[in-house]
Residue, then its C-alpha position, 0 to 999 in steps of 0.5 A: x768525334x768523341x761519344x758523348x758528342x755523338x750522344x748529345x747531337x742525336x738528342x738534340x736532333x730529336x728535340x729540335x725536330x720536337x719543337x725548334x722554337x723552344x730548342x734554339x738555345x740548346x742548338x746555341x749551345x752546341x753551335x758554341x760548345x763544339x766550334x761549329x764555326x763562325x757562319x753556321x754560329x751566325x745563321x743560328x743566332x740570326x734564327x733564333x732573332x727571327x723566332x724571337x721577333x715573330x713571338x712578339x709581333x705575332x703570337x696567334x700564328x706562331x704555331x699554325x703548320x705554315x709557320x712551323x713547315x718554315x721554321x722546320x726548313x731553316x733549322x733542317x737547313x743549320x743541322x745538315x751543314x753541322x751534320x755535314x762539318x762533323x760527319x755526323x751523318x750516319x747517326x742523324x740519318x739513324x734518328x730520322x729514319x726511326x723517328x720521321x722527323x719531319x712528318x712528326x714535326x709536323x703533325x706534332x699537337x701540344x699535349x692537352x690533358x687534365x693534370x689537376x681537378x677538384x670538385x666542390x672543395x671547401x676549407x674553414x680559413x677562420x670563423x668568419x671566413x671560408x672556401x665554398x665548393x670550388x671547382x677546378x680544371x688545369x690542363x697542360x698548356x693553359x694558363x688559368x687566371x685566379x682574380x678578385x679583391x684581396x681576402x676573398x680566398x685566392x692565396x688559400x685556394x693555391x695553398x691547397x692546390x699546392x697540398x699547404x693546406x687540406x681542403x675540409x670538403x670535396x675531392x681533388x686529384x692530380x694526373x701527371x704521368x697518365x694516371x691519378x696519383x696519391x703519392x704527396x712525394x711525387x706530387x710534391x716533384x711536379x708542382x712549381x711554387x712561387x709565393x708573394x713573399x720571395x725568399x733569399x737564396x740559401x748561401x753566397x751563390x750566384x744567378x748562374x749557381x743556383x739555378x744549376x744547382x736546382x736542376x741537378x737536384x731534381x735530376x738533371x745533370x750533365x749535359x741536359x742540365x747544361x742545356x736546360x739552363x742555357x734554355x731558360x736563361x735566354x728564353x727569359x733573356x736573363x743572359x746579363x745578370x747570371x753572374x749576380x748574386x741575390x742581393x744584387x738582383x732588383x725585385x723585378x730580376x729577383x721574380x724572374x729568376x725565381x721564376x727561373x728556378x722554378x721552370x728549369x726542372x720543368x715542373x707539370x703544374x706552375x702556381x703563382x700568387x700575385x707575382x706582378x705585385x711589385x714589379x713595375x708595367x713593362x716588368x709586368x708586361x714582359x713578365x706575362x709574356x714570358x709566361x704565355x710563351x712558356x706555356x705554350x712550349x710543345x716540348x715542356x708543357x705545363x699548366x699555370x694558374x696565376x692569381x693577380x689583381x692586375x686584371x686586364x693584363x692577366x685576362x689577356x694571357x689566361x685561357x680560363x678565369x676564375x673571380x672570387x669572392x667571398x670565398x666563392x667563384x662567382x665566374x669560373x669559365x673560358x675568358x671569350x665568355x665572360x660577359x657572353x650573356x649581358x645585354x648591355x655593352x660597358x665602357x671605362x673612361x678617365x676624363x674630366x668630363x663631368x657625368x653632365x657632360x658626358x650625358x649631353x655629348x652622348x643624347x644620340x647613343x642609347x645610353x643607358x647610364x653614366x656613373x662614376x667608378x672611383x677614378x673613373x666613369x663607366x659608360x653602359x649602352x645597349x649592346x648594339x654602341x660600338x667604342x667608335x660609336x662612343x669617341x665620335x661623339x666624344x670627339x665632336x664635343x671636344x670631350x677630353x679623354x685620357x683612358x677609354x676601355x670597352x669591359x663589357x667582357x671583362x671581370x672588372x664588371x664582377x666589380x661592381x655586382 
């Protein structure tokens, strides 16, 4: 057993005992690089299938301490049959002793903590047009929602936070390493940027290439840069194409690995400005999920702050929202409070139904008005008319309904103030 197989399998050790979800593909990796054999290969393959599933059909338990107590044993389980195949025992006995792998497993929280804040800052973009007096919070492992119309200041308020543009008014500060940092190069080092227009990559390189490339230019090499991007390409299920060049790439692949590139040196703050513009709905879809997944990471946490006009799909990943208009933020808090104070309840409807219609099928409820809304009719009642409420009537009338939305906590209200 050479030393730097020794070396590598006391960090991964660490790691995979840090957080085993996120590590699966480095374990992959090792499993592949070494010859660990067919069996041991199988069980981490089928593993990591489980996780995998799990993520998908059950994210809110995904890190409860049954969960995690589970996952640790099966992975406790694949390690001690490596450690036992390549004697390895000594120095993975040396890792747990020192570190007590289990009971930090365990007790492991995702790190929260405030690496970006800004108060009350504000930014002439053009004589008639300005930021007022934004205020923000992003801490590691939340994802804040940027939404509202277009031109109303989402693309200049993520050029500030990414230090394009300087604020006129106001304070603002970044805290990456614990302590508050004024240093615009290192500053620069913890933010990932990824702007509505995505560039070519410079040069004939391939998927593959480029990300590695990147990582080894901000300091990962190696066999952490072999790791991270084996890491990043099956998290984002990218295995397929990283053979491919950038003109070869559809423009949903094209995001998804410009969002590879950025996350693969594991940056502490993630900007994102209308990403799902051009990608089509179950892009979208594996797009956010990919993203809420990433964040969560116990390992690698960051902060994402994502702007979008898609706004059920970003409110339904986003811990806070915060809707602009006219270069204010008329709503800036937690998602599960937005519409905490309406006395009313709001539903969105696609039908051809006419206004008419709807008003005799629902006599019974307390209606309180029906009014068209573009393509669709929003429906307000009192707070106490639930959705069944609303579709048992419908269904007695025969009303046809082709989309039915409750959004009473929803921005999509901001809408129409």
């Amino acid at each position: 057993m050479t030393e730097s197989v020794v070396i590598e399998a006391r960090s991964l050790i660490d790691k995979v005992s840090s957080d085993p979800i996120a590590y699966y593909p480095s374990l992959l990796h090792f499993s592949k690089k070494y010859n660990l054999g067919t069996d041991i290969h199988k069980e981490v393959i089928l593993l990591g299938s489980i996780i995998n599933d799990l993520i998908e059909t059950d994210p809110d338990n995904i890190r409860t301490k049954e969960y995690r107590e589970n996952i640790y044993l099966k992975w406790n389980d694949i390690i001690n049959r490596i450690n036992n195949q390549h004697n390895l025992k000594v120095h993975f006995r040396k890792i747990e002793e020192s570190y007590t792998i289990k009971q930090k497993f365990l007790d492991q929280k995702p790190e929260e903590k405030t690496i970006f804040f800004c108060k009350d800052i504000s930014r002439k973009i053009s004589d008639d047009f300005s930021l007022n007096n934004i205020s923000l919070d992003l801490r590691l492992g939340e994802i804040t929602g940027l939404v509202g119309e277009n031109g109303n200041g989402k693309t200049s308020l993520l050029r500030i936070i990414a230090g394009e543009l300087k604020a006129n008014r106001g304070s603002l500060q970044y805290n990456f390493s614990g302590a508050p940092c004024n240093n615009w190069i290192e500053i620069k080092r913890s933010i990932g940027y990824v702007k509505q227009t995505l560039l070519p990559w410079r040069g004939v390189t391939s998927v593959r290439e480029q990300l590695k490339f990147t990582a080894a230019m901000k300091g990962i090499t190696g066999i952490n840069n072999e790791a991270q991007y084996d890491f990043i390409i099956s998290r984002l299920n990218l295995e397929g194409h990283q053979n491919k060049l950038w003109n070869e790439l559809s423009g949903g692949y094209r995001l998804r690995f410009e969002l590879a590139r950025q996350l693969i040196w594991q940056p502490k703050l993630l900007i994102l400005d209308e990403p799902l513009g051009n990608l089509d709905i179950k892009s979208q879809l594996t797009f956010l999920q990919d993203l809420r997944n990433l964040t969560n990471s116990i390992s690698n946490s960051m902060a994402v702050i994502i702007s979008s006009q898609n706004l059920y799909e970003v409110e339904k990943i986003s811990d806070h929202v915060v809707f602009m208009r006219n270069g204010s933020a008329v709503y800036n808090g937690h998602v599960a409070d937005i519409g905490a104070e309406n006395k009313y309840r709001c539903y969105e409807i696609d039908t051809s139904a006419s206004i008419l219609d709807l008003q005799n099928a629902l006599r019974n409820l307390q209606v309180k008005e029906i009014r068209r809304e573009a393509f669709y009719k929003l429906i307000f009642t009192h707070e106490n008319i639930q959705s069944a409420d609303i579709m048992q009537e419908l269904g007695k009338r025969d009303i046809p309904v082709l989309y039915f939305r409750d959004i009473t906590h929803s921005t999509r209200l901001l809408f129409e103030k």
